[in-house]
C-alpha positions as a Markdown table, in Angstrom:
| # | Residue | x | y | z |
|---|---|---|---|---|
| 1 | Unk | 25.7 | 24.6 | 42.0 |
| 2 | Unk | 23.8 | 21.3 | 42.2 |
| 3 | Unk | 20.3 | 23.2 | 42.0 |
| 4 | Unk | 21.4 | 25.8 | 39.3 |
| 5 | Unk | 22.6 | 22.2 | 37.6 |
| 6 | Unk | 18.9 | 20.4 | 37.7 |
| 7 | Unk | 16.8 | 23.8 | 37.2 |
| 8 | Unk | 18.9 | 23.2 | 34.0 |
| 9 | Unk | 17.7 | 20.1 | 33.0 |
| 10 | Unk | 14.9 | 20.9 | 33.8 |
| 11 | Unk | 14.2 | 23.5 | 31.4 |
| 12 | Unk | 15.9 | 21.1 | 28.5 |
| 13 | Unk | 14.2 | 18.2 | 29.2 |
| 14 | Unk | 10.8 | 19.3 | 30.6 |
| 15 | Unk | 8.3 | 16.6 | 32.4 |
| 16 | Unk | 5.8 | 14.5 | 30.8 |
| 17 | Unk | 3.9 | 11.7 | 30.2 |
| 18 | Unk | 5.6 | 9.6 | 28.1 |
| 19 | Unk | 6.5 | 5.5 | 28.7 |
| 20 | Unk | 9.1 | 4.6 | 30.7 |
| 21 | Unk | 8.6 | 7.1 | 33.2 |
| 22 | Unk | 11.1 | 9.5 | 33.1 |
| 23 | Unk | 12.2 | 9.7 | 29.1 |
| 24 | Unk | 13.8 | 12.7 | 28.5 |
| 25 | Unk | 12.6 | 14.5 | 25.5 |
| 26 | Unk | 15.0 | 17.8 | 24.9 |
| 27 | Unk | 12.5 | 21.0 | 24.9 |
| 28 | Unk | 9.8 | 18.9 | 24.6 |
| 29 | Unk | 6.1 | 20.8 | 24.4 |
| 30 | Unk | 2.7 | 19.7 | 25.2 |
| 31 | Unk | 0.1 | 19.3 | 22.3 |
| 32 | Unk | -1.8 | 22.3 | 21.9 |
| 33 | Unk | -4.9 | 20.0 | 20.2 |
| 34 | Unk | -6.7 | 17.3 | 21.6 |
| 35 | Unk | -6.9 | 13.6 | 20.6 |
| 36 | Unk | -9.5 | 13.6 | 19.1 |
| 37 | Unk | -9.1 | 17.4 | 17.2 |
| 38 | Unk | -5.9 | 15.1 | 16.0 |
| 39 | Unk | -7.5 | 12.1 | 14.9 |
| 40 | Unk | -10.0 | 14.1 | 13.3 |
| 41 | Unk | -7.9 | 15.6 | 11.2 |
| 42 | Unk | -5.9 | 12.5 | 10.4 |
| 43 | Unk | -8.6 | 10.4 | 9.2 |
| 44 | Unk | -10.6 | 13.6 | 7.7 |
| 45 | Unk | -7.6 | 14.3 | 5.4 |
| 46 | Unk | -7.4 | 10.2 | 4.5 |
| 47 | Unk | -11.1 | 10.2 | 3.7 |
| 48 | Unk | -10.0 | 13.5 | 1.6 |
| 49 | Unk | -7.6 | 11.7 | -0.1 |
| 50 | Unk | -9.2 | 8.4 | -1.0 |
| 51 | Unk | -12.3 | 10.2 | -2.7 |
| 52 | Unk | -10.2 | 12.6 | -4.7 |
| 53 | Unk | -8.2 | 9.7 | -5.7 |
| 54 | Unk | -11.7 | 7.6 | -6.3 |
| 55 | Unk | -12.9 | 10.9 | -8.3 |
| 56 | Unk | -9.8 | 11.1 | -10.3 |
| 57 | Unk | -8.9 | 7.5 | -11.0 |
| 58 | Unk | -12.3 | 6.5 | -12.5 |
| 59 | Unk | -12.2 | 9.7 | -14.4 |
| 60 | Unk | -9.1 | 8.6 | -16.2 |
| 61 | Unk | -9.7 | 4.7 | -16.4 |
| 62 | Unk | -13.5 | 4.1 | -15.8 |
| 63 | Unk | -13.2 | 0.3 | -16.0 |
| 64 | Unk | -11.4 | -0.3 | -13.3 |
| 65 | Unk | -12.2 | -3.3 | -11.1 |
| 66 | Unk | -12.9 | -3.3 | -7.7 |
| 67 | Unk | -9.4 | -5.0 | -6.7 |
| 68 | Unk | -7.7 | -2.5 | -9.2 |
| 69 | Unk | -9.4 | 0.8 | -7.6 |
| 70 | Unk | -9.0 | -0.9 | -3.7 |
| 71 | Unk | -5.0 | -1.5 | -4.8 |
| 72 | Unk | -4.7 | 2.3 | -6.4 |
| 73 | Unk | -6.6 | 3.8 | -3.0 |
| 74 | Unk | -4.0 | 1.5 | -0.8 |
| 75 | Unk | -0.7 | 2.6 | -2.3 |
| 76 | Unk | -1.9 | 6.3 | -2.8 |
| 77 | Unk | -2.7 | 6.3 | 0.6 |
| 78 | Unk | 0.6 | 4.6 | 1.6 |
| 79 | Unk | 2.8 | 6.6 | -0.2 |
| 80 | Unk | 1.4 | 9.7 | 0.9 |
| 81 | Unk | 2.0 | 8.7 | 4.5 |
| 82 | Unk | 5.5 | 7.3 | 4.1 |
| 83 | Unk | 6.5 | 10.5 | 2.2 |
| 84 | Unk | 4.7 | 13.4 | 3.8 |
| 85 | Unk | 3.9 | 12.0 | 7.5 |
| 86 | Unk | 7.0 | 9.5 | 8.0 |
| 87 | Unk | 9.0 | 12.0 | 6.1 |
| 88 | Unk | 8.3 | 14.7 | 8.1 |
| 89 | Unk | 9.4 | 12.8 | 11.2 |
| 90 | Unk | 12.7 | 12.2 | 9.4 |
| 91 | Unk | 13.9 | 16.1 | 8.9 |
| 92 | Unk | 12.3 | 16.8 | 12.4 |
| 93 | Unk | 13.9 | 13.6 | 14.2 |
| 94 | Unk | 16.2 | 15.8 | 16.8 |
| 95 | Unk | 13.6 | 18.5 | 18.0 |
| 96 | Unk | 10.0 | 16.8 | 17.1 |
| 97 | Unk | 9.1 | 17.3 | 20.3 |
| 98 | Unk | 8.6 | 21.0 | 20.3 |
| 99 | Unk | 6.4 | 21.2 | 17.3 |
| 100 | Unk | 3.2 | 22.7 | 17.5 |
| 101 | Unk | 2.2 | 22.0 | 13.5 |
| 102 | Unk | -0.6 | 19.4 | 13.0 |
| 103 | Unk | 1.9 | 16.4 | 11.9 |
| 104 | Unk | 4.1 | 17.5 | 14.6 |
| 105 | Unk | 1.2 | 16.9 | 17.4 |
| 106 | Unk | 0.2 | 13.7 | 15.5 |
| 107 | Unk | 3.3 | 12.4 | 16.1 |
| 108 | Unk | 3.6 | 13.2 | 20.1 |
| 109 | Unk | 0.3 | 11.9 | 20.2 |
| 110 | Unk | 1.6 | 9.0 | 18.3 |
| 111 | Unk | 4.8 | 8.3 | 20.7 |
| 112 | Unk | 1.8 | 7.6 | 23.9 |
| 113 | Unk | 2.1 | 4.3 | 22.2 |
| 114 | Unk | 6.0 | 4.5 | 21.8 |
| 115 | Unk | 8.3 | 7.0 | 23.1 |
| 116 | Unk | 11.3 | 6.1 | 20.7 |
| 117 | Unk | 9.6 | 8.3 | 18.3 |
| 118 | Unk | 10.5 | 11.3 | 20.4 |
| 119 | Unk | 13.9 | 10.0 | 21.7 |
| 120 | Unk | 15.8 | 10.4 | 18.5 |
| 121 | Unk | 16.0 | 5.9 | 18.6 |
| 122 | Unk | 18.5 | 4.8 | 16.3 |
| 123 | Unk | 16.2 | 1.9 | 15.0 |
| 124 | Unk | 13.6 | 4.4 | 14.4 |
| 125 | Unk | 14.9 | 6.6 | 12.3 |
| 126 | Unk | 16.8 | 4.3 | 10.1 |
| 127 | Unk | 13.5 | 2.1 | 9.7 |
| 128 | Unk | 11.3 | 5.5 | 8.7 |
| 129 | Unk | 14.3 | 6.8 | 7.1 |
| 130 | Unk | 14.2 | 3.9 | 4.5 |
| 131 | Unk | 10.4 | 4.0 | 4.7 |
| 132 | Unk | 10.2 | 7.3 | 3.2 |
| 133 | Unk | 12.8 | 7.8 | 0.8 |
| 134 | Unk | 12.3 | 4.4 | -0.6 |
| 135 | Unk | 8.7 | 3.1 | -0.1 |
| 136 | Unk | 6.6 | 5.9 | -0.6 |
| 137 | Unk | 8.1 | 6.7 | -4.2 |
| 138 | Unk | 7.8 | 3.1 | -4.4 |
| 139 | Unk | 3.9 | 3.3 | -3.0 |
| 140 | Unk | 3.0 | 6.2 | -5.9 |
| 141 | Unk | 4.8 | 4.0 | -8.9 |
| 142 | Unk | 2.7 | 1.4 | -8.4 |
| 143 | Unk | -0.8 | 3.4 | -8.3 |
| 144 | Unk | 0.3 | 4.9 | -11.6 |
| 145 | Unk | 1.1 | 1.4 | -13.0 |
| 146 | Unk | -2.0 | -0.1 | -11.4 |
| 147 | Unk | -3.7 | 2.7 | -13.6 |
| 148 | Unk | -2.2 | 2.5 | -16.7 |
| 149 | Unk | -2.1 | -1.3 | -16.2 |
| 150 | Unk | 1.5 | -1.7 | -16.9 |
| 151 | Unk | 2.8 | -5.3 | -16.9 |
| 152 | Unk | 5.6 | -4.5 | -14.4 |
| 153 | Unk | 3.1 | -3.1 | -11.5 |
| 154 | Unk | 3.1 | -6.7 | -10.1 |
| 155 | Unk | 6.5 | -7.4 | -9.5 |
| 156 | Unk | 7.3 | -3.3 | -8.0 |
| 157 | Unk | 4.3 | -4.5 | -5.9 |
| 158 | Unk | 5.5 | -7.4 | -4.7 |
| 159 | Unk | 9.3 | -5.7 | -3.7 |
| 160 | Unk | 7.4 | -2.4 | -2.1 |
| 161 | Unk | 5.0 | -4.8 | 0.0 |
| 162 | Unk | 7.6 | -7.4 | 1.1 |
| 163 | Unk | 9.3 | -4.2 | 1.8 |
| 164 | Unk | 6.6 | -2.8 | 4.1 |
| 165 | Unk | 5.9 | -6.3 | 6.2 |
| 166 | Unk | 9.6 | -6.0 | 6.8 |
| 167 | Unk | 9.8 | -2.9 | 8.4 |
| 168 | Unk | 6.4 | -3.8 | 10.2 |
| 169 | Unk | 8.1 | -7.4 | 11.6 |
| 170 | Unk | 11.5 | -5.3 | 12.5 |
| 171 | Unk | 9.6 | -2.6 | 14.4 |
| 172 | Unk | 7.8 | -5.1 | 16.6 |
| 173 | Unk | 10.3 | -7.7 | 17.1 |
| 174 | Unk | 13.0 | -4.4 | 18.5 |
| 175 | Unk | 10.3 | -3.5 | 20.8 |
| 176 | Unk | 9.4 | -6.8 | 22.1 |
| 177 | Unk | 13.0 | -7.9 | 22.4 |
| 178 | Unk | 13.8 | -4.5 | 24.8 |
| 179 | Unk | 10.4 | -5.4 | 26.7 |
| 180 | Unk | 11.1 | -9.2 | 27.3 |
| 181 | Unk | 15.3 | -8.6 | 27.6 |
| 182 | Unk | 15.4 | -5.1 | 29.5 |
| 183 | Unk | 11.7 | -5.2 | 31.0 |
| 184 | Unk | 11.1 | -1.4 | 29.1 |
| 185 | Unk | 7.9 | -0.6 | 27.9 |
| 186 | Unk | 7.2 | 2.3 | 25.5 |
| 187 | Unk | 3.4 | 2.6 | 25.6 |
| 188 | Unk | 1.7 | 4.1 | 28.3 |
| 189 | Unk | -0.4 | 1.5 | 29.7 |
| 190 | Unk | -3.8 | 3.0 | 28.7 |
| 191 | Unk | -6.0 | -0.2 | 26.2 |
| 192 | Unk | -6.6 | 2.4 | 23.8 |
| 193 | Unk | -2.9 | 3.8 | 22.9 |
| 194 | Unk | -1.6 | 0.5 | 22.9 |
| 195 | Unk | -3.7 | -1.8 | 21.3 |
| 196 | Unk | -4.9 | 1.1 | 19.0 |
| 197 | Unk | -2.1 | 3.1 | 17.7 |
| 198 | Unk | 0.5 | 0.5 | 18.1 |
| 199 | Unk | -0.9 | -2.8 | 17.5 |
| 200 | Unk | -4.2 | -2.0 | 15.0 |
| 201 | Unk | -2.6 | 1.1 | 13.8 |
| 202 | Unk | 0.5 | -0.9 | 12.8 |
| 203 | Unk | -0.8 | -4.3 | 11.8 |
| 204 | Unk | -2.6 | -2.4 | 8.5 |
| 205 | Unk | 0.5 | -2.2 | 6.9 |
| 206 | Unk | 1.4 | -6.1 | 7.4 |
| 207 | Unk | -2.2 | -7.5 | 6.7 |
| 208 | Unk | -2.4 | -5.2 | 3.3 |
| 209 | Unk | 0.7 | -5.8 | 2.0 |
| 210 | Unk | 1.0 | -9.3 | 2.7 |
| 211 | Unk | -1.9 | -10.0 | 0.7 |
| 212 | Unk | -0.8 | -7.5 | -2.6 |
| 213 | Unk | 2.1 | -9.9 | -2.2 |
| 214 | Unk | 0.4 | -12.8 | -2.4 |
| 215 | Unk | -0.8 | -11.3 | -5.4 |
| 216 | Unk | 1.9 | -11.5 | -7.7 |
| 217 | Unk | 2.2 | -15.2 | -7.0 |
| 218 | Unk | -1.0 | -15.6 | -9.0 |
| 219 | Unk | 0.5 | -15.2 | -12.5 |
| 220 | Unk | 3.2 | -18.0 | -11.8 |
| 221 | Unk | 0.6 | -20.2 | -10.3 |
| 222 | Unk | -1.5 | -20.0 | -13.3 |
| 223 | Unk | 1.3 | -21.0 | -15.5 |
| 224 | Unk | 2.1 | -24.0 | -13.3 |
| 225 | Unk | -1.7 | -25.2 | -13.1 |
| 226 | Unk | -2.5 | -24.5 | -16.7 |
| 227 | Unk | 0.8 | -26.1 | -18.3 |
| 228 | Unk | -0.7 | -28.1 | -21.7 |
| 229 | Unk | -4.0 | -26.6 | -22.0 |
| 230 | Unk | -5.3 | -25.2 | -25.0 |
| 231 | Unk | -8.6 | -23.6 | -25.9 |
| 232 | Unk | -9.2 | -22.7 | -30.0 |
| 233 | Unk | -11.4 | -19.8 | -30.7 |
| 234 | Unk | -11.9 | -17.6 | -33.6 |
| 235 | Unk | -11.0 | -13.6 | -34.1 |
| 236 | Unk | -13.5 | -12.1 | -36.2 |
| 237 | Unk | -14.7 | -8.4 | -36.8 |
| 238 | Unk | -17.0 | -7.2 | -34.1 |
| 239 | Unk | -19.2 | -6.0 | -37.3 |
| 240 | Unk | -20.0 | -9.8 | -37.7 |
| 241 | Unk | -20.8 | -10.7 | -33.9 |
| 242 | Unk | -24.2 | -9.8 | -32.5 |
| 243 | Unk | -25.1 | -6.3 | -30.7 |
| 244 | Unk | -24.3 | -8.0 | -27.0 |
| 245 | Unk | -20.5 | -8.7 | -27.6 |
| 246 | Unk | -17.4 | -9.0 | -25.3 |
| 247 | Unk | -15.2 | -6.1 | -25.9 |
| 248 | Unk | -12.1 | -6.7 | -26.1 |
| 249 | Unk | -10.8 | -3.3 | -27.7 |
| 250 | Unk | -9.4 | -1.6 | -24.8 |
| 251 | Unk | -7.3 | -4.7 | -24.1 |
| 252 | Unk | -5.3 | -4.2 | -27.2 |
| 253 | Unk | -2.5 | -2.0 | -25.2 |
| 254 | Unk | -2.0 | -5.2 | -22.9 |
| 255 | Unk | -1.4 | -7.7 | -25.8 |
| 256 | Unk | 1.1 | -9.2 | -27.1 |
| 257 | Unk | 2.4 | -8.6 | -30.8 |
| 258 | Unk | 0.2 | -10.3 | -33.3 |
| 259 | Unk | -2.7 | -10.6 | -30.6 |
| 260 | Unk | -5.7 | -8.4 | -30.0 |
| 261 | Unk | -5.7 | -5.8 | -32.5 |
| 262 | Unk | -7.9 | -2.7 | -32.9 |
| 263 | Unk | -11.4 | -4.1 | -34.8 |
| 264 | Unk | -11.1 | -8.0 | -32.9 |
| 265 | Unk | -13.3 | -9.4 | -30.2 |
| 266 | Unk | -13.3 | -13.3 | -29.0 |
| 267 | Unk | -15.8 | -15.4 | -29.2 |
| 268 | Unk | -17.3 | -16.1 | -25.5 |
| 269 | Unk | -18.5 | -19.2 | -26.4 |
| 270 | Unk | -15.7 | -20.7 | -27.8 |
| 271 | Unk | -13.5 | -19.9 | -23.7 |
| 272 | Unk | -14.2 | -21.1 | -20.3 |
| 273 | Unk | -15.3 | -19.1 | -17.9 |
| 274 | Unk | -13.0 | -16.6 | -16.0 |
| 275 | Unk | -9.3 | -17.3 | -17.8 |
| 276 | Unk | -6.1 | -16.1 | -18.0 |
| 277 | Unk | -5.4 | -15.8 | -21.5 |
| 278 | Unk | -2.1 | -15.7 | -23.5 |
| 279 | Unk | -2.6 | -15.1 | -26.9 |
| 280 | Unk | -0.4 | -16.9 | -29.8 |
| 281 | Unk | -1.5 | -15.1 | -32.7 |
| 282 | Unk | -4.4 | -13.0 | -34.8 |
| 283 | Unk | -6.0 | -16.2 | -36.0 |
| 284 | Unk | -5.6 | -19.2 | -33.7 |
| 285 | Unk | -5.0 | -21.0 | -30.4 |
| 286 | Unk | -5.7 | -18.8 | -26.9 |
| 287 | Unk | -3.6 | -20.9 | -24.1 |
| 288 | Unk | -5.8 | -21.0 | -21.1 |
| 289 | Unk | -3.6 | -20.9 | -17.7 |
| 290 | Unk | -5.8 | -20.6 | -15.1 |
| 291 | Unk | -9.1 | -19.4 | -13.9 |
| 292 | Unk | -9.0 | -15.9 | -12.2 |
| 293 | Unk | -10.7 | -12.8 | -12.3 |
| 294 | Unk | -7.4 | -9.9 | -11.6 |
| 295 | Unk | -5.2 | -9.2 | -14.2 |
| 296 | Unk | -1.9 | -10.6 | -14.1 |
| 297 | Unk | 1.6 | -11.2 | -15.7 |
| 298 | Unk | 4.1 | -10.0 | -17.5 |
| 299 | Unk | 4.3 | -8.9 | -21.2 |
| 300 | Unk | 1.2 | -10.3 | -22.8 |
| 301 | Unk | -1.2 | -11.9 | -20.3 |
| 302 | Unk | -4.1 | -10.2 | -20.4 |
| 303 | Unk | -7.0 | -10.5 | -17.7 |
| 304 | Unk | -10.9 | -11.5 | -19.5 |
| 305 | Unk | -13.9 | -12.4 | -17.9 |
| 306 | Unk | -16.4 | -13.7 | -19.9 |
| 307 | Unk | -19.5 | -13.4 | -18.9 |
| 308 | Unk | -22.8 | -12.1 | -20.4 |
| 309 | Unk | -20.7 | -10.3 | -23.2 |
| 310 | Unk | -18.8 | -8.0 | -21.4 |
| 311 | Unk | -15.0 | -8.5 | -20.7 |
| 312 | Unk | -13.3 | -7.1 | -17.7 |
């Protein structure tokens, strides 16, 4: 009876090679692919997405900055990992470990770093669960407002980033605490898997977000620093200004009422270098805020550079 009993468990929870010694992992199935056929793929399919999102992005809005296209790459890239390669883990949670599909190996080669990933963990699942349903819609609204340069992309990315480091902080502190209190480890003890997957692997998506965080602060900084400065300049028809002018056209969506309108420019030599710019009305005062170079704000602050007479 006993050995009919542990040929049984056996079979339902095979052996492996998962951290701590021993996990059982119900019907679980050895990748078919190797690590590096896996990783492969993984970071083939990002590069894949980043230049068709590259390709598309500066199709649609060509004068997009630098920080603007790095921001749109980021939370395309995000959102389709929190939705298609988190998500999966969530509707696969209870048998994950018998999948042969290429996310399905990603994910046992994944769990070398930490078994709870394959042990139906409670924190786990609620953490990815929340991850993918909320974040990754979250990750893919801000991209589109990043591209159509909607005032409200700042504070969605502030609440979908601080949302992101949380997760991140929550995930390391539950398995340091269970290390440090119950003396279990989750990574097999190999550098690579450890300091790789869970540490490097991980710590993109506190280092990233932290800093599109910090971002949102700029805005309110500016408001503080600039508080009773005033720079005058004169709107005039770009017809009157000379062939080298800033152009300030395609900033006319991001203004407020009564400020940039169709056929004005400003004149660069009337404005500081690198401001944030409010603008009061079609003839008159331009309150400078601060000096930056990202765009920024909330109904009508508007991001100029003024440089050799082109605006960005």
């Amino acid at each position: 009876m006993d050995l009919a009993s542990n040929a049984s468990e056996v079979l339902s929870h095979p052996p492996n090679d998962y951290y701590p010694l021993g996990t059982a992992i119900p019907g679980y199935v050895a990748n078919e692919a190797t690590m590096a056929e896996i990783l492969t793929v993984f970071f083939g399919t990002c590069a894949v997405l980043f230049g068709g999102t590259h390709f598309v992005s500066k199709r649609l809005q060509p004068d997009l900055t630098r920080t603007e296209l790095f921001t749109l790459l980021w939370f395309i890239l995000s959102g389709c990992i929190h939705i298609f390669f988190e998500g999966y883990y969530v509707m696969n949670v209870l048998d994950i470990g018998t999948h042969q599909t290429w996310i399905g190996q990603m994910w046992k080669e994944y769990a070398f770093s930490d078994s709870r990933y394959l042990t139906q963990d409670a924190f786990v699942l609620c953490m990815e669960s929340i991850t993918a349903i909320a974040w990754g819609p979250g990750c893919l609204l801000v991209a589109a407002m990043v591209l159509t340069r909607h005032p409200l992309r700042f504070p969605l990315q502030a609440l979908v980033s601080l949302g992101q480091v949380y997760g991140d902080v929550l995930y390391y502190g539950t398995a340091y605490f269970e290390h440090v209190v119950y003396g279990l480890s989750y990574s097999r003890p190999e550098p690579f898997y450890f300091y790789f997957y869970f540490i490097f692997m991980n710590a993109i998506w506190m280092v990233i977000p932290g800093g599109k965080f910090r971002e949102q602060a700029e805005p309110l900084e500016a408001q503080r620093e600039g508080s009773g400065r005033s720079f005058h300049a004169d709107l005039s028809f770009s017809s009157n200004l000379p062939e080298r002018r800033p152009i300030c056209r395609r900033l006319s969506h991001r203004a407020a009422p009564g400020g940039f309108q169709e056929d004005e420019v400003i004149d660069r030599h009337t404005i500081s270098e690198q401001s944030y710019t409010h603008v009061m009305g079609g003839k008159g005062t331009i309150h400078c805020l601060a000096a930056s170079k990202s765009m920024g704000g909330l109904g009508c602050l508007v991001s100029l550079r003024f440089s050799v007479g082109a605006v960005e």
